[in-house]
C-alpha positions as CSV (number, residue, x, y, z in Angstrom):
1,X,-8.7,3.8,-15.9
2,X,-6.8,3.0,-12.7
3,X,-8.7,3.7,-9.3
4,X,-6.9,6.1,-6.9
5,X,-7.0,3.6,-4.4
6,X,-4.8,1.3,-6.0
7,X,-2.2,4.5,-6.7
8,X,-2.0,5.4,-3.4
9,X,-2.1,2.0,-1.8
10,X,1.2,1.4,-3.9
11,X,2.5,4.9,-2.6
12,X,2.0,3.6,1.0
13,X,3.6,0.1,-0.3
14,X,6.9,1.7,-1.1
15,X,6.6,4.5,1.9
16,X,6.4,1.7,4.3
17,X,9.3,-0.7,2.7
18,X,11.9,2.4,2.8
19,X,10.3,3.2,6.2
20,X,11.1,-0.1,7.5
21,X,13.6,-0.7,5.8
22,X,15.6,2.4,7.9
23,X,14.3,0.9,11.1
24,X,15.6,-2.4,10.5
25,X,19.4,-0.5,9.6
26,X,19.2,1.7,12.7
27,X,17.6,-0.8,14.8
28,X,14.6,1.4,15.5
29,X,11.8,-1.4,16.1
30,X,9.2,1.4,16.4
31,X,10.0,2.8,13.3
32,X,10.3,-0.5,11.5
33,X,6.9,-1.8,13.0
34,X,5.3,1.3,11.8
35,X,6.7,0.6,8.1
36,X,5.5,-2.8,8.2
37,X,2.0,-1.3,9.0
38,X,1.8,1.2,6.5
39,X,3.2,-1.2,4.1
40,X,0.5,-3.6,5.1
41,X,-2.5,-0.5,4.7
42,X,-0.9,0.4,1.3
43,X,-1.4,-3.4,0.0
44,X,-5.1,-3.3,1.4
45,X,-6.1,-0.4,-0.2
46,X,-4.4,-1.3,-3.4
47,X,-6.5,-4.6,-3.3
48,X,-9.8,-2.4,-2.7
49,X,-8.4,-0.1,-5.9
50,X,-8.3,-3.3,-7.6
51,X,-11.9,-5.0,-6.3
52,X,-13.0,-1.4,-8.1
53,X,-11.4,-1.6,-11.2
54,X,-12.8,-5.1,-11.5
55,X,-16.3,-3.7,-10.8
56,X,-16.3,-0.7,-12.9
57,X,-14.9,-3.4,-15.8
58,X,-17.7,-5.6,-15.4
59,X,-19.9,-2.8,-15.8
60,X,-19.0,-0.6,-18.5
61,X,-19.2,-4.1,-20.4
């Protein structure tokens, strides 16, 4: 089973690249910055979905 976090952290990953991705084309640096960051939240909090996984693994062993 696959921890929300690490779903949603991968939603923000993608949110943030198209999100930046449009600031970078229309030269809105506000815009990109603000994709870069949520780009940056989404991969921490798919990394604390993964640190779960790993612990709920370990356990159920």
């Amino acid at each position: 089973m696959v921890d929300e976090n690490r779903v949603t952290g991968a939603l923000h990953q993608a949110e943030g690249a198209v999100k930046e991705g449009f600031g970078k084309v229309t030269g809105d640096k506000k815009t990109e910055a603000e994709g870069a960051a949520e780009k940056a939240g989404g991969k921490v909090e798919n990394t604390v979905g993964g640190v779960k996984d790993t612990a709920r693994d370990a356990l159920n062993k």
